[in-house]
N, C-alpha and C positions, 0 to 999 in steps of 0.2 A: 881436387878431391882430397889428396891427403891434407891440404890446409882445414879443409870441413869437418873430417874426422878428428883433427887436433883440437878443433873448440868443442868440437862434441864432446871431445874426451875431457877438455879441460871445465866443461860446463859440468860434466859430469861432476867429478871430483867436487869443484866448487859445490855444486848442491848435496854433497855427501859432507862435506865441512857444516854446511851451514847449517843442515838437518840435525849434526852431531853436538855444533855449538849452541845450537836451539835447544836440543834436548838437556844438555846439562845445564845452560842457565835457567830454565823451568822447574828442577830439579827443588824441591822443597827446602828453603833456607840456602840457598846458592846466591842471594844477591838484589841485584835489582828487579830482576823477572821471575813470575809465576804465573800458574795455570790459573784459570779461571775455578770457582770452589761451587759452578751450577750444578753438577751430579750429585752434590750431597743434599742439594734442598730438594722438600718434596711439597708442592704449591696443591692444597689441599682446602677444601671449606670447612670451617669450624665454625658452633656458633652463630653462623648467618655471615664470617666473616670468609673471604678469602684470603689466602696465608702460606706460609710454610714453615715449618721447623725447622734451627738450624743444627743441622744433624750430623755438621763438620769438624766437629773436637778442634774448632776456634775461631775466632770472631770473623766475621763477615761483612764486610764492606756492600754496604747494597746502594745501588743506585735503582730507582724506580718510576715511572712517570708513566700516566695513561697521555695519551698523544691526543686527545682531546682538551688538555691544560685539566681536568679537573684534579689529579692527585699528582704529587711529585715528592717522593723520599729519598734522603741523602741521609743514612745512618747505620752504624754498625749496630750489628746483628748476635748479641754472645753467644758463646754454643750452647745448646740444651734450649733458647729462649726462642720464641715465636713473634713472627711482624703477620702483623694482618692489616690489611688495606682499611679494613674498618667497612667494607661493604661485599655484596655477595657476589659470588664468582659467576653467575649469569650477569651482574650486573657489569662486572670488570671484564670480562669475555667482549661485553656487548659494545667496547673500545678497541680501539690497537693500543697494545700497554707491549712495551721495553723492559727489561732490569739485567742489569749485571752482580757480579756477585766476586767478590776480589780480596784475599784477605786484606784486613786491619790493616791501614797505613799503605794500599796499595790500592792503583786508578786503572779503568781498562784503558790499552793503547791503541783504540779509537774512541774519537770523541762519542760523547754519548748524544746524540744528536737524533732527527728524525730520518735525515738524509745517510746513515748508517744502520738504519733498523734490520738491514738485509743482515748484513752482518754481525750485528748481534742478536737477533732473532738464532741464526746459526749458530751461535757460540765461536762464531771465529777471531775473539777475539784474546790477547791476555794480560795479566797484568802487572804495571811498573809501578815503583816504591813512588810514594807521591814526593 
């Protein structure tokens, strides 16, 4: 029993390091890790176009693809500027569509694949300097 309680204890600790290491590499301009920058867009229809504004005071790395193969976008995004899919949000709704969103010069760390959609569907993921 006390050996159980000792990994307990040590598991602990271990996940209080890594929560703490976690949290400062994410830290904005800390290095090779950042947060993901999806809370600042807002995916809205414009025009007939579905879209978003980037509303993150700076560039934005987007990855994007309807899972049907018809659209797929690999481009940064500058602040203040607008990406539109170029068709309408019932009509992109009417797909399973992916995007990630990472600043400039940074990739999410899971591959963007269809076999991780769970996971970036949730936002769980974040991202490293390319």
């Amino acid at each position: 029993m006390k050996r159980q309680l000792g990994l307990v204890a040590a598991g602990m600790l271990a996940s209080a390091f890594l929560r703490t290491t976690l949290h400062a590499a994410t830290e904005q301009g800390s290095g090779d890790t950042r947060l993901h920058l999806e809370a600042c867009l807002k995916w809205t229809e414009r025009d007939g176009s579905f879209g978003f504004a980037n509303a993150c005071g700076e560039p934005v790395a987007l990855l994007f693809i309807q899972l049907n193969g018809r659209q797929r976008f690999d481009r940064v995004v500058k602040p203040d500027e607008r990406f539109d899919t170029g068709e309408p949000e019932k009509t992109v709704n009417a797909t399973d569509w992916l995007f990630t969103a990472c600043p400039a010069d940074f990739v999410p760390n899971v591959p963007f694949t269809a076999e991780n959609q769970t996971q970036i569907l949730k936002g769980q993921y974040e991202c490293v300097r390319k």
